[in-house]
C-alpha positions as CSV (number, residue, x, y, z in Angstrom):
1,X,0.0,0.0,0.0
2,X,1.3,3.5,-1.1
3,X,1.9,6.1,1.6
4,X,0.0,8.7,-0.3
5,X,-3.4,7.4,0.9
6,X,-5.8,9.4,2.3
7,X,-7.1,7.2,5.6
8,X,-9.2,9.7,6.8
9,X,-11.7,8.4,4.3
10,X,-13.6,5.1,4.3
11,X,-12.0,1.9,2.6
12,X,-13.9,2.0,-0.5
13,X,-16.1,-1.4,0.1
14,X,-15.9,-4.1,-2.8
15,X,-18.0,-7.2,-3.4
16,X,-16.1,-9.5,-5.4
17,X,-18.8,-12.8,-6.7
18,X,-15.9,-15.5,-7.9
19,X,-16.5,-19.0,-7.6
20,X,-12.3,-19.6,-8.6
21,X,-10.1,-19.0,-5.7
22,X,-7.1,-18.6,-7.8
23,X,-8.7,-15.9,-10.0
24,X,-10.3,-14.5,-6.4
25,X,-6.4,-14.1,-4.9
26,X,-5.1,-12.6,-8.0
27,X,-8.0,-9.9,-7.7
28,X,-7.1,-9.3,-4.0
29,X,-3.5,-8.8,-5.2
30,X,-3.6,-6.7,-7.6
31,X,-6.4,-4.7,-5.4
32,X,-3.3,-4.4,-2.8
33,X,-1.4,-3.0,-4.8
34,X,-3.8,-0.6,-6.4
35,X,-4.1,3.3,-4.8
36,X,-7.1,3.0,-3.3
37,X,-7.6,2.0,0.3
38,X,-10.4,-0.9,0.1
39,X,-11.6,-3.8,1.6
40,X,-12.6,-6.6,-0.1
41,X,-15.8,-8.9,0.4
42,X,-15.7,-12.7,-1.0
43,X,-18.4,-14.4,-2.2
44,X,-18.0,-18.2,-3.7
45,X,-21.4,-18.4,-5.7
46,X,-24.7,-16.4,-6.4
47,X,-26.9,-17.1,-3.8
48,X,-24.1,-16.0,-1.2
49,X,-23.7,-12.8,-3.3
50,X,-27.6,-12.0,-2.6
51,X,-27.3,-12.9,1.2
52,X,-24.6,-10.2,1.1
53,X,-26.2,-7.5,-0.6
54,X,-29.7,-8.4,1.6
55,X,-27.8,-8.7,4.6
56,X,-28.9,-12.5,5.1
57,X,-27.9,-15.4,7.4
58,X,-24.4,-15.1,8.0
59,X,-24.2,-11.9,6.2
60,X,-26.3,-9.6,8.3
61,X,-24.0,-7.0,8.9
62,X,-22.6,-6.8,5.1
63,X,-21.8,-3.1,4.4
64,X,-23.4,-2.1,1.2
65,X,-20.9,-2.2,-1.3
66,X,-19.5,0.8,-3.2
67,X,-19.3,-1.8,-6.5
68,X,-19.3,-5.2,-7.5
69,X,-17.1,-7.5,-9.0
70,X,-19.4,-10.0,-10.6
71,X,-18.3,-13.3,-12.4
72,X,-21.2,-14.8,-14.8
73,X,-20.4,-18.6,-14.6
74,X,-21.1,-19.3,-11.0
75,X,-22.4,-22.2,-8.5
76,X,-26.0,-22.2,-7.6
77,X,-27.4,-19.0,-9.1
78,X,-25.7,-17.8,-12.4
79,X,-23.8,-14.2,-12.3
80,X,-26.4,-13.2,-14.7
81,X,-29.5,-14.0,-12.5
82,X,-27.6,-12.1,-10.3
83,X,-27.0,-9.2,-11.9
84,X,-31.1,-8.7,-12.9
85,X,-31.4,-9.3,-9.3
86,X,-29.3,-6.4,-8.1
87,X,-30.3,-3.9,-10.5
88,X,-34.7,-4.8,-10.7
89,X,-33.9,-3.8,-6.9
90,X,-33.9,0.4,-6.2
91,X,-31.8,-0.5,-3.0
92,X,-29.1,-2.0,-4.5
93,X,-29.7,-0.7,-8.5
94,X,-27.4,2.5,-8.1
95,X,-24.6,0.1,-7.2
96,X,-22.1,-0.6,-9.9
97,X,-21.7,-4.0,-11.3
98,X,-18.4,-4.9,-13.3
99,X,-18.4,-7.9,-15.0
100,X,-15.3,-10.3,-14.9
101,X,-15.7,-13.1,-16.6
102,X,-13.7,-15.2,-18.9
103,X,-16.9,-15.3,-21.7
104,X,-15.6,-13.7,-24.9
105,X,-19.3,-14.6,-26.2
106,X,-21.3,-12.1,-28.3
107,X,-24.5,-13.1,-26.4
108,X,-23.1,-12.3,-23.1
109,X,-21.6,-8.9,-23.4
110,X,-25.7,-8.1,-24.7
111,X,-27.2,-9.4,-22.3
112,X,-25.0,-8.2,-19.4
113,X,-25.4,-5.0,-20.9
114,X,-29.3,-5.0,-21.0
115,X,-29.2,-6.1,-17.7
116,X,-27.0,-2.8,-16.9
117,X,-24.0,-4.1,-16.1
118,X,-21.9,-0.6,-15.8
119,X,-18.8,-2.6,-17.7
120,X,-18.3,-6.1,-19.1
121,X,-14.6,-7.2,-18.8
122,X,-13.0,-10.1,-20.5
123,X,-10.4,-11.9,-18.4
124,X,-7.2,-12.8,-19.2
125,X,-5.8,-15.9,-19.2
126,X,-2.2,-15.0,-18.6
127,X,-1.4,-13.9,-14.4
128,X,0.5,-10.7,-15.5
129,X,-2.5,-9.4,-17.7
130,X,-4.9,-10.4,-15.4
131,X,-3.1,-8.5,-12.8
132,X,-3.0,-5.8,-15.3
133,X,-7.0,-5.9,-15.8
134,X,-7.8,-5.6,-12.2
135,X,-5.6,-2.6,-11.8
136,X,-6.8,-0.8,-14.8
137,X,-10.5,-1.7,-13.0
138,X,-9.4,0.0,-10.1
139,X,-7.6,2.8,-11.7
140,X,-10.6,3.3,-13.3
141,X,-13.6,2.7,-11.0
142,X,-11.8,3.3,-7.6
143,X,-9.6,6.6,-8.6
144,X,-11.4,8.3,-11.9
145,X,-14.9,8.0,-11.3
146,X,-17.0,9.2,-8.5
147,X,-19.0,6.3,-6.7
148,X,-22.4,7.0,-5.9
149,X,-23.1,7.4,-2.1
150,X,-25.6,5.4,-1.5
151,X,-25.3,4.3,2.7
């Protein structure tokens, strides 16, 4: 972590839906290394992602995330249930959802994005561009643009 943090703010809160623990350490990672000061939220499969965000079972005192992280191809309910989950519901709608998924396929960049996905990102196979992908996503989503404050 860089010393030119600014702590007096809140760690930006991120809700990472990623059934694969490899790819799921590689995104803490490279978040660790990014600029901004976060913490990051695990989830293994779909259902578990909607306990989170509804503050459910072992989840009941889940912050509400600043964005989302979401994987399509996921155990028990698919990322893409998910995602018309999250944004048919005004509570959690406002809340960005990046898709990370390793689907290069036509169909699922159009539907993600008539689902309003705020971003559909392929991932990389290869660690160092992976790495690279994550910190361009938090370059982008964490430092450029302004989160919406929804607490």
């Amino acid at each position: 972590m860089s010393s030119d943090m600014d702590r007096t703010a809140p760690p930006v809160e991120i809700l990472l839906v990623e059934d694969n623990l490899g790819d799921a350490r590689l995104t803490r990672e490279a978040l660790k290394e990014g600029k901004v000061y976060n913490n990051l939220h695990w989830v293994k499969d779909g259902v578990e992602a909607l306990d989170f965000l509804h503050r459910r079972g072992k989840h009941k005192d889940a912050p509400k995330p600043d964005i989302i992280l979401l994987d399509l191809n996921l155990p028990k309910k698919d990322g893409r249930e998910v995602l018309q989950e999250i944004k048919s519901d005004s509570r959690l709608q406002r809340i960005p959802v990046v898709v990370l998924t390793t689907s290069k396929a036509e169909e699922d960049v159009l539907k993600t994005y008539q689902l309003h996905a705020n971003c559909y990102v392929t991932k990389p196979v290869d660690l160092e561009q992976f790495i690279k992908v994550v910190k361009s996503i938090d370059n982008f989503w964490l430092t450029v643009v302004t989160l919406p404050n929804g607490k």
